[in-house]
MMTF fields as JSON, N, C-alpha, C and O atoms, coordinates in Angstrom:
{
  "mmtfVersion": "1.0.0",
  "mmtfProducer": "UNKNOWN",
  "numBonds": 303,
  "numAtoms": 304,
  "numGroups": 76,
  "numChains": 1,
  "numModels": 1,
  "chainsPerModel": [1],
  "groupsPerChain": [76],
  "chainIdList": ["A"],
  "bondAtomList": [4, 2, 8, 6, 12, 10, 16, 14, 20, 18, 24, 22, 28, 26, 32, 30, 36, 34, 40, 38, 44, 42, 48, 46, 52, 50, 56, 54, 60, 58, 64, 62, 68, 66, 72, 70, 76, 74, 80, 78, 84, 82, 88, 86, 92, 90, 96, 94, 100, 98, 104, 102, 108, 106, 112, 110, 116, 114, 120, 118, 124, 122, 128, 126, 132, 130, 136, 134, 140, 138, 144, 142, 148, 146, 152, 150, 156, 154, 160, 158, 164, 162, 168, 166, 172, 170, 176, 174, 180, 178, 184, 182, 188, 186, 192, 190, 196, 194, 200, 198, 204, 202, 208, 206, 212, 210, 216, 214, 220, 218, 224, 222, 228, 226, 232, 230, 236, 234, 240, 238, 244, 242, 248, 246, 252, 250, 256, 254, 260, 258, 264, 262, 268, 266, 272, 270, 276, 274, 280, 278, 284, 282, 288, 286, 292, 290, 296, 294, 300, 298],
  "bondOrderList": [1, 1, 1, 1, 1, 1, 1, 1, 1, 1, 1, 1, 1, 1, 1, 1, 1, 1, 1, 1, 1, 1, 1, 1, 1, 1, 1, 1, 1, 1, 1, 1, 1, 1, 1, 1, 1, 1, 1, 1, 1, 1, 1, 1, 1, 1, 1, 1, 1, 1, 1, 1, 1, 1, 1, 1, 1, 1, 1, 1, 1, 1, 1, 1, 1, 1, 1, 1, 1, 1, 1, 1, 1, 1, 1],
  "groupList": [{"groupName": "UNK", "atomNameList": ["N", "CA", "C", "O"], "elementList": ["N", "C", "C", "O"], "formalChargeList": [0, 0, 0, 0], "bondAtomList": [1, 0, 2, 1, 3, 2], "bondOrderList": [1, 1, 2], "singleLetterCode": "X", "chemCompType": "L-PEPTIDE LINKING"}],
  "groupTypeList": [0, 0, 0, 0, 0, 0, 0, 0, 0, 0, 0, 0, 0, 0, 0, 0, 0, 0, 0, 0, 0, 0, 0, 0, 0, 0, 0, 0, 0, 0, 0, 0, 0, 0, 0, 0, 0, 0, 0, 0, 0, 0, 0, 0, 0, 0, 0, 0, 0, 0, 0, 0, 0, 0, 0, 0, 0, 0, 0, 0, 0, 0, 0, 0, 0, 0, 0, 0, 0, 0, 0, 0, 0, 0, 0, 0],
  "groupIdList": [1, 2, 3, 4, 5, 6, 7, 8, 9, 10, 11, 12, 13, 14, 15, 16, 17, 18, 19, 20, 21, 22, 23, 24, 25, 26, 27, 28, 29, 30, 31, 32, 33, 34, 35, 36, 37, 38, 39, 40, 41, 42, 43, 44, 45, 46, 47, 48, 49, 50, 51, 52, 53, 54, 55, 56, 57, 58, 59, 60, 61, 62, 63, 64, 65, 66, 67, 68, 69, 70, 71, 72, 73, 74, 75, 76],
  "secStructList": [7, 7, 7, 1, 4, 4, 4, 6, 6, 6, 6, 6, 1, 7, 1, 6, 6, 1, 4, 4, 4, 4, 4, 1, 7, 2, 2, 2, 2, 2, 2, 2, 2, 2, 2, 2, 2, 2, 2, 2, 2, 2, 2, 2, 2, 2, 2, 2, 2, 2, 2, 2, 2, 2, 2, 1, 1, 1, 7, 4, 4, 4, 6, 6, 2, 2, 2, 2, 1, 1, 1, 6, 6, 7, 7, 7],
  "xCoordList": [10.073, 10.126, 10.77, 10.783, 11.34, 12.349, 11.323, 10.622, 11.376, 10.795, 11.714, 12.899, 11.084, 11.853, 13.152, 14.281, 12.89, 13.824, 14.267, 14.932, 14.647, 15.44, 16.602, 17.626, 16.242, 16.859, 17.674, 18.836, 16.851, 17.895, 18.761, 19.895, 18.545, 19.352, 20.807, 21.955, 20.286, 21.579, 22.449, 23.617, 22.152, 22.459, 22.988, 23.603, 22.707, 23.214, 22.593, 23.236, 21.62, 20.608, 19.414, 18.702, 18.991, 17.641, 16.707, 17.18, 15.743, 14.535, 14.14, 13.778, 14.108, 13.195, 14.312, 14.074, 15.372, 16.318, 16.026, 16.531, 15.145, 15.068, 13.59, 12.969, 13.096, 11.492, 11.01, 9.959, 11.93, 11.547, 10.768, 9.769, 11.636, 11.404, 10.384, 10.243, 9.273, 7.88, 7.111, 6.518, 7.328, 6.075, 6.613, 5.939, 7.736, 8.383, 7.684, 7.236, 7.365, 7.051, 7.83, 8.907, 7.509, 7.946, 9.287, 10.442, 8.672, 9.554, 10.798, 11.933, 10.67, 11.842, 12.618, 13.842, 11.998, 12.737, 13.813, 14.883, 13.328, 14.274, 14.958, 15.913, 15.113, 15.932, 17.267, 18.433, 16.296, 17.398, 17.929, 18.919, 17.776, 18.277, 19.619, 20.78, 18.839, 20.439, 21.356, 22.513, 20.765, 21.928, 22.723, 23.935, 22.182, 23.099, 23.653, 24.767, 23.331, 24.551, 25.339, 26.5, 25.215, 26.054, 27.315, 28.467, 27.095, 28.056, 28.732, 29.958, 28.027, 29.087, 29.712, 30.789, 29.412, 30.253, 31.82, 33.026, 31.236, 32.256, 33.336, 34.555, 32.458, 33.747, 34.663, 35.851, 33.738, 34.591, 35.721, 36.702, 35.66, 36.35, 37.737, 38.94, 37.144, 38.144, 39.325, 40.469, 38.394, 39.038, 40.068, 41.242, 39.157, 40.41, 41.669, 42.56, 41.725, 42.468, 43.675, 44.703, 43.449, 44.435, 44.899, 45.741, 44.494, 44.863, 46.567, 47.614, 45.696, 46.706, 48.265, 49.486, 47.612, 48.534, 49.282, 50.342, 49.206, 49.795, 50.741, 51.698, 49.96, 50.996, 52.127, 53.071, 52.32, 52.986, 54.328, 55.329, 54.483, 55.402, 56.571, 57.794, 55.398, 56.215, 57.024, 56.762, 58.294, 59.087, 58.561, 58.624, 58.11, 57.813, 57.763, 56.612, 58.728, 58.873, 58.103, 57.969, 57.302, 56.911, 55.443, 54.643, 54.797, 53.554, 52.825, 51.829, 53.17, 51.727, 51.703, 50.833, 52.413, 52.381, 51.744, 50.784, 52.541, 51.566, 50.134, 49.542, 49.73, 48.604, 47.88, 46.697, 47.869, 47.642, 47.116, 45.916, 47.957, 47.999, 46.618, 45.911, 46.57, 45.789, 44.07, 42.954, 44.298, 43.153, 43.212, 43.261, 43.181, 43.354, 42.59, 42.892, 41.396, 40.197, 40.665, 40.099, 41.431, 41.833, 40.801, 40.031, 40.047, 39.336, 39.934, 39.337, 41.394, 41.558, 42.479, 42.688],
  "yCoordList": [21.405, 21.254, 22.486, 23.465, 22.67, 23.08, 24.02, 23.278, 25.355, 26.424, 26.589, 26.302, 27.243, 27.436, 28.599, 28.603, 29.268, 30.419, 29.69, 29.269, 28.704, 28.066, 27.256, 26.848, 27.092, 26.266, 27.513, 27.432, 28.567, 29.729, 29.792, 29.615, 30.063, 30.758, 29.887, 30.3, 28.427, 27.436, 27.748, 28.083, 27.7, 28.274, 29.515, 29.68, 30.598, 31.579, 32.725, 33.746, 32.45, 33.004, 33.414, 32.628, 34.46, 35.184, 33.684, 32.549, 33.933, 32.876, 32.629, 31.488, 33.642, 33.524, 32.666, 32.242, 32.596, 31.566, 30.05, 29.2, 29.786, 28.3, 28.205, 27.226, 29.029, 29.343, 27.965, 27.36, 27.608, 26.394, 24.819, 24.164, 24.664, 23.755, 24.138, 23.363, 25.29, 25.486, 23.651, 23.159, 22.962, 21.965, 20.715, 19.694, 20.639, 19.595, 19.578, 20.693, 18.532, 18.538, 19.179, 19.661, 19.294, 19.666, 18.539, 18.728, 17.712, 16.588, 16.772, 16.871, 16.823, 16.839, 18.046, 18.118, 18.794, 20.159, 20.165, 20.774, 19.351, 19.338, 18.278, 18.267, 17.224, 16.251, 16.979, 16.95, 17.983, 18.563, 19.583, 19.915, 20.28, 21.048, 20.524, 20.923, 19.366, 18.706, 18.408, 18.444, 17.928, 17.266, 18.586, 18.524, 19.601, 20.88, 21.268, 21.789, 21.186, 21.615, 20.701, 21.104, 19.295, 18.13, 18.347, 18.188, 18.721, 19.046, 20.132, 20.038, 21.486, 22.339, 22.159, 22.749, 21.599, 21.015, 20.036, 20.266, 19.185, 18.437, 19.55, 19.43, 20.694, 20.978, 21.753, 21.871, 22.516, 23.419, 22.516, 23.148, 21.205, 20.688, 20.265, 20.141, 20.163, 19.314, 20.968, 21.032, 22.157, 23.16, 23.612, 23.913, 23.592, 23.802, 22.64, 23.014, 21.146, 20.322, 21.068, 21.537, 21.1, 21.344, 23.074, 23.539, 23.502, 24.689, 24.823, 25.471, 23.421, 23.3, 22.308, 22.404, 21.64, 20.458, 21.705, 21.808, 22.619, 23.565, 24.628, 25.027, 25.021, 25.447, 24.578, 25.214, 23.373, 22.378, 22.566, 22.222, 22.917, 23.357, 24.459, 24.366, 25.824, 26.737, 26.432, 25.489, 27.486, 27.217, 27.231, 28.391, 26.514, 26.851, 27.71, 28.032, 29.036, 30.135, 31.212, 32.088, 31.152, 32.053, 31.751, 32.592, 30.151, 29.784, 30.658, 31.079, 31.096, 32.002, 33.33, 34.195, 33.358, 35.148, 34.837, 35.45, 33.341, 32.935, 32.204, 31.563, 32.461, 31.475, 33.005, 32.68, 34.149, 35.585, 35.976, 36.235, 36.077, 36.411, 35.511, 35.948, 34.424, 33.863, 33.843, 33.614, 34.078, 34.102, 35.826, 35.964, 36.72, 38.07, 38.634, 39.693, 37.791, 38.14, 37.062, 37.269, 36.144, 34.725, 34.204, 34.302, 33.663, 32.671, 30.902, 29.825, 31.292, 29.819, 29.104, 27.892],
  "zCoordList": [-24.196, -25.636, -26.272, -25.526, -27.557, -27.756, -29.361, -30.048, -29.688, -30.289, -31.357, -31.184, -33.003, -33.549, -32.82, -33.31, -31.956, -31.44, -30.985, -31.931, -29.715, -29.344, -30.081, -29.533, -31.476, -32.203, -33.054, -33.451, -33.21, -33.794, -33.105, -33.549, -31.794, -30.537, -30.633, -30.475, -30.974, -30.514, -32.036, -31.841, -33.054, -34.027, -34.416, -35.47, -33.394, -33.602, -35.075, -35.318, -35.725, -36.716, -36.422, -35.797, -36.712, -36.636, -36.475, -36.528, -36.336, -36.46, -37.538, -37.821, -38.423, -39.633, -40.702, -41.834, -40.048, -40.87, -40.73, -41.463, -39.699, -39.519, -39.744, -39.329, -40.284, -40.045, -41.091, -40.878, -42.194, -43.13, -42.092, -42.387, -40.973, -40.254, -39.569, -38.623, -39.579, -38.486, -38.539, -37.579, -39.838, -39.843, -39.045, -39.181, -38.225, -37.398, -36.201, -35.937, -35.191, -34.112, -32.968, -33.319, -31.633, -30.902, -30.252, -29.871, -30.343, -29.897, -31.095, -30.628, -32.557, -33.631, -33.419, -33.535, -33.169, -33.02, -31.817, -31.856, -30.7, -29.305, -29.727, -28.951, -30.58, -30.929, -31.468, -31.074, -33.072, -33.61, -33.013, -33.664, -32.072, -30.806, -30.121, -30.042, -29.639, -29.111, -29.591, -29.171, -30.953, -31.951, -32.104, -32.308, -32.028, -32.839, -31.431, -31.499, -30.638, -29.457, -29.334, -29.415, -29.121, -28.751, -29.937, -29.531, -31.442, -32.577, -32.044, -31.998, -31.49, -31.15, -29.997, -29.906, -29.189, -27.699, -28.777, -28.683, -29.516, -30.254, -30.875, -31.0, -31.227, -32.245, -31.738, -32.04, -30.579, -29.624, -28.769, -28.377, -28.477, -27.929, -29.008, -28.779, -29.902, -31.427, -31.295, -30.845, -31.921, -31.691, -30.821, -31.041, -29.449, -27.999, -27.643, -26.881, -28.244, -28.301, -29.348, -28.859, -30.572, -31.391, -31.384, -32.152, -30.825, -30.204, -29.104, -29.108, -28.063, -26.812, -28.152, -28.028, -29.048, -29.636, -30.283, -29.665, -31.176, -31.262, -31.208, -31.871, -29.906, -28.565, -28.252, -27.783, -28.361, -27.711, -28.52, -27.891, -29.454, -30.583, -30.224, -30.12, -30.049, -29.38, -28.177, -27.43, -27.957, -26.549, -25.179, -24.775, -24.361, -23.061, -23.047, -23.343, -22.749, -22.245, -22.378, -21.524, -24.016, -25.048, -24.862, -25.273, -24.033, -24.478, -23.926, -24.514, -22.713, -22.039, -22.937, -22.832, -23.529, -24.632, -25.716, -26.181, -26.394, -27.454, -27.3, -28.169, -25.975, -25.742, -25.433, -25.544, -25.184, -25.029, -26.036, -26.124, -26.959, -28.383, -29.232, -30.14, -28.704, -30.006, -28.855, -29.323, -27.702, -26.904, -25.779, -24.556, -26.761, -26.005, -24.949, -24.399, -24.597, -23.728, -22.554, -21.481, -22.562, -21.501, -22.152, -21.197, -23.104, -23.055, -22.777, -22.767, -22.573, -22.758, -21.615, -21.66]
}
């Protein structure tokens, strides 16, 4: 079962930011848990799609510099 910290954690906010929702069950809280990761799995994917659609623009030649440039750590 899923804690207000767990639900910060997925959120990325202190605890005391979600602290409004303490009176939800355990079971609502792991519902709204998933729901909020399953959205960021979505958006990170929506994100990394139009990223590559993007890229697709630039010249071949240039993409791995411009794909460098906009992801400087390799995240991508």
């Amino acid at each position: 079962m899923s804690s207000l910290r767990d639900l910060a954690d997925v959120l990325g906010v202190p605890e005391n930011k979600v602290s409004m929702l303490a009176g939800l069950a355990d079971d609502e809280l792991d519902h709204l848990r998933q729901s909020v990761q399953a959205a960021v799995r979505r958006q990170d994917s929506a994100i990394e799609r139009g990223v590559e659609r993007a890229l697709q623009v630039i010249p071949k030649p240039l993409r791995g510099r411009a794909r460098s440039m906009i992801f400087p750590g390799g995240d991508a």
